[in-house]
N, C-alpha and C positions, 0 to 999 in steps of 0.2 A: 238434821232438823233445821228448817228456819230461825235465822237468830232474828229478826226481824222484833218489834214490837207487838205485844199483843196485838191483837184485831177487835175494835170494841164489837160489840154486838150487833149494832146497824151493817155494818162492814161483811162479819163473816155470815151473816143472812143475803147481802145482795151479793155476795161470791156463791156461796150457796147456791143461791135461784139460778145463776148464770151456768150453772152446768150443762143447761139447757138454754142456747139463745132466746131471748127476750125483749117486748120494749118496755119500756118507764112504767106504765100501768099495769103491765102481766107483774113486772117486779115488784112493785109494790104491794099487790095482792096476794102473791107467794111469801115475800116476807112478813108476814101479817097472818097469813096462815100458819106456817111452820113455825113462829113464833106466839102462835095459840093467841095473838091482839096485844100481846103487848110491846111490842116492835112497831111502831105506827110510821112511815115513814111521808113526810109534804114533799108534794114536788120538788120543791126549791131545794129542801134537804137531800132527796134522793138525787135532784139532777148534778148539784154540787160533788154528791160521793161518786159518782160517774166519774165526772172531769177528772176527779183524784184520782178515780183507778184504771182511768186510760193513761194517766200520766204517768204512773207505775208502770206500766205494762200489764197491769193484773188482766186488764181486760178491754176490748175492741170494741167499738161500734163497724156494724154491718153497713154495706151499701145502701144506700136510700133509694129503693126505686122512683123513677121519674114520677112525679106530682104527688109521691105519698112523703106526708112530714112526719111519721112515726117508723123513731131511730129506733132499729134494733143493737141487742151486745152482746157478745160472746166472749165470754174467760178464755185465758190463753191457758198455756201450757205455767208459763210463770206465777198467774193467778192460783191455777190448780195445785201447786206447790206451796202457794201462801195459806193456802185454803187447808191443806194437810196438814203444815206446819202447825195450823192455829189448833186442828184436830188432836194431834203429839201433845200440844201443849195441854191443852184441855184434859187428856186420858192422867198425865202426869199428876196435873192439881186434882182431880177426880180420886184418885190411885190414892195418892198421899194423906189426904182426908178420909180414905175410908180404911187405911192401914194404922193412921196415930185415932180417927175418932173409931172405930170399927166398933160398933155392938155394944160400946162402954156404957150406955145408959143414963150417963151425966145428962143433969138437970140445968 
């Protein structure tokens, strides 16, 4: 398992989207989706978690064809492992709360 830090929420939503390459605006609109609107993510804020997670390696931007300005990004192989890891993690805290609270009925 990743020992890495959790991944907050904005994070493993635009890892998420990236399973499938994407630009800035498909991502944005996927994380907003699969987070049902409450994940909202501003340009500024999504284009910043980019630069962070090409600087990880989580994830690439794609070639920019000649005179088009919309960067596409594809998860690597590294990302996709950050992405599971944060999945493991999740199943665990999930697992743990429904084994200590399971069906107890506390008010």
């Amino acid at each position: 398992m990743n020992n890495e830090l959790a991944l907050t929420e904005s994070t493993y939503y635009i890892l998420l989207a990236l399973y499938s390459p994407q630009h800035g605006y498909g991502i944005m609109q996927q994380v907003e989706s699969l987070s049902k609107g409450r994940v909202r993510l501003a340009a500024g804020t999504l284009y910043g978690a980019l630069n962070a997670l090409c600087d990880k390696g989580w994830i690439v931007q794609l070639p920019v064809e000649d005179g088009s300005r919309r960067k596409e990004y594809r998860l690597t192989l590294r990302g996709l492992d950050a992405l599971k890891g944060e999945i493991e993690r999740l199943k665990e805290l999930l697992g743990n709360g429904e084994r200590i609270l399971g069906g107890n009925g506390h008010d």
